[in-house]
C-alpha positions, -999 to 999 in steps of 0.1 A, spaced: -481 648 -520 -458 629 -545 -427 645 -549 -417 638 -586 -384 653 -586 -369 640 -554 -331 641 -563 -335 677 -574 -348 690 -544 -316 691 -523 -298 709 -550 -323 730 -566 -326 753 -534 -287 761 -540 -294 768 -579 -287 806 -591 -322 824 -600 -320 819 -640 -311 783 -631 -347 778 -615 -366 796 -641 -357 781 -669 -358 748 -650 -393 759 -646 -406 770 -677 -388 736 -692 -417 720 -672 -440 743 -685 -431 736 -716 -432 701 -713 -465 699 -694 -482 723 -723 -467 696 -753 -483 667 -734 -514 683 -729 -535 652 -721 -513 640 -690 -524 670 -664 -497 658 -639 -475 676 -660 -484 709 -647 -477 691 -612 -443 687 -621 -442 724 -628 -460 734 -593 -432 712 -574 -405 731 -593 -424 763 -588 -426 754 -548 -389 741 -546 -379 780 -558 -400 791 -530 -378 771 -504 -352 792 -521 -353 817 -496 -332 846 -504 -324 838 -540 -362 849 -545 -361 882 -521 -379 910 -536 -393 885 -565 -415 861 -546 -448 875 -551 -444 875 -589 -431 837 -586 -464 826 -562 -487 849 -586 -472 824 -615 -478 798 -590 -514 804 -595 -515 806 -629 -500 772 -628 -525 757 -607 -556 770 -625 -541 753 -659 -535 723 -641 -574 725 -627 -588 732 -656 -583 729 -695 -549 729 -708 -531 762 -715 -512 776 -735 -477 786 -715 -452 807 -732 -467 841 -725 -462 825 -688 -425 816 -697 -422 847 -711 -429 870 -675 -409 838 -656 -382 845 -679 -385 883 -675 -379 882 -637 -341 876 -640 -321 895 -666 -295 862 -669 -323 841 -674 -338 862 -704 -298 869 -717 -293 830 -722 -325 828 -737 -330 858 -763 -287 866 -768 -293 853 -800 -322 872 -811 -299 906 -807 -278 900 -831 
């Protein structure tokens, strides 16, 4: 398999949780806004997998993260998805994560 982000991988293992989600979802994001390039959602899926390696920053979480996993994979097999409901439960699986993001909003 092609590994797209091959400096990343050393130091994404040692990222904190919210780090690797919104890493993530930035994929997502990306692969959903340049819907007619597929490997996008690869991109995602190698992200997705590099949290996996994360070992115990993941513990108690990892079944969410491999069920997302899935969804990831069927988008990239099939038509092009929309993604921010997905962003929105990756984002909901680490309070810091969904702090950074929506602060603003609770003003």
């Amino acid at each position: 398999m092609t590994l797209w982000h091959k400096t990343l991988k050393p130091r994404f293992v040692q990222f904190p949780r919210w780090k690797q989600i919104i890493l993530s979802c930035s994929e997502l994001n990306r692969a959903h806004n340049i819907c007619s390039f597929p490997q996008e959602y690869k991109e995602a899926l190698e992200l997705i997998d590099f949290s996996n390696d994360s070992g115990s920053v993941w513990k108690g979480r990892c079944k969410e993260f491999l069920r997302a996993r899935k969804f990831i994979a069927e988008m990239y097999l099939s038509e092009p998805q929309e993604t921010k409901v997905l962003q929105k439960c990756l984002i909901a699986l680490d309070k810091e994560a969904f702090k950074l993001l929506y602060s603003h909003n609770q003003d």
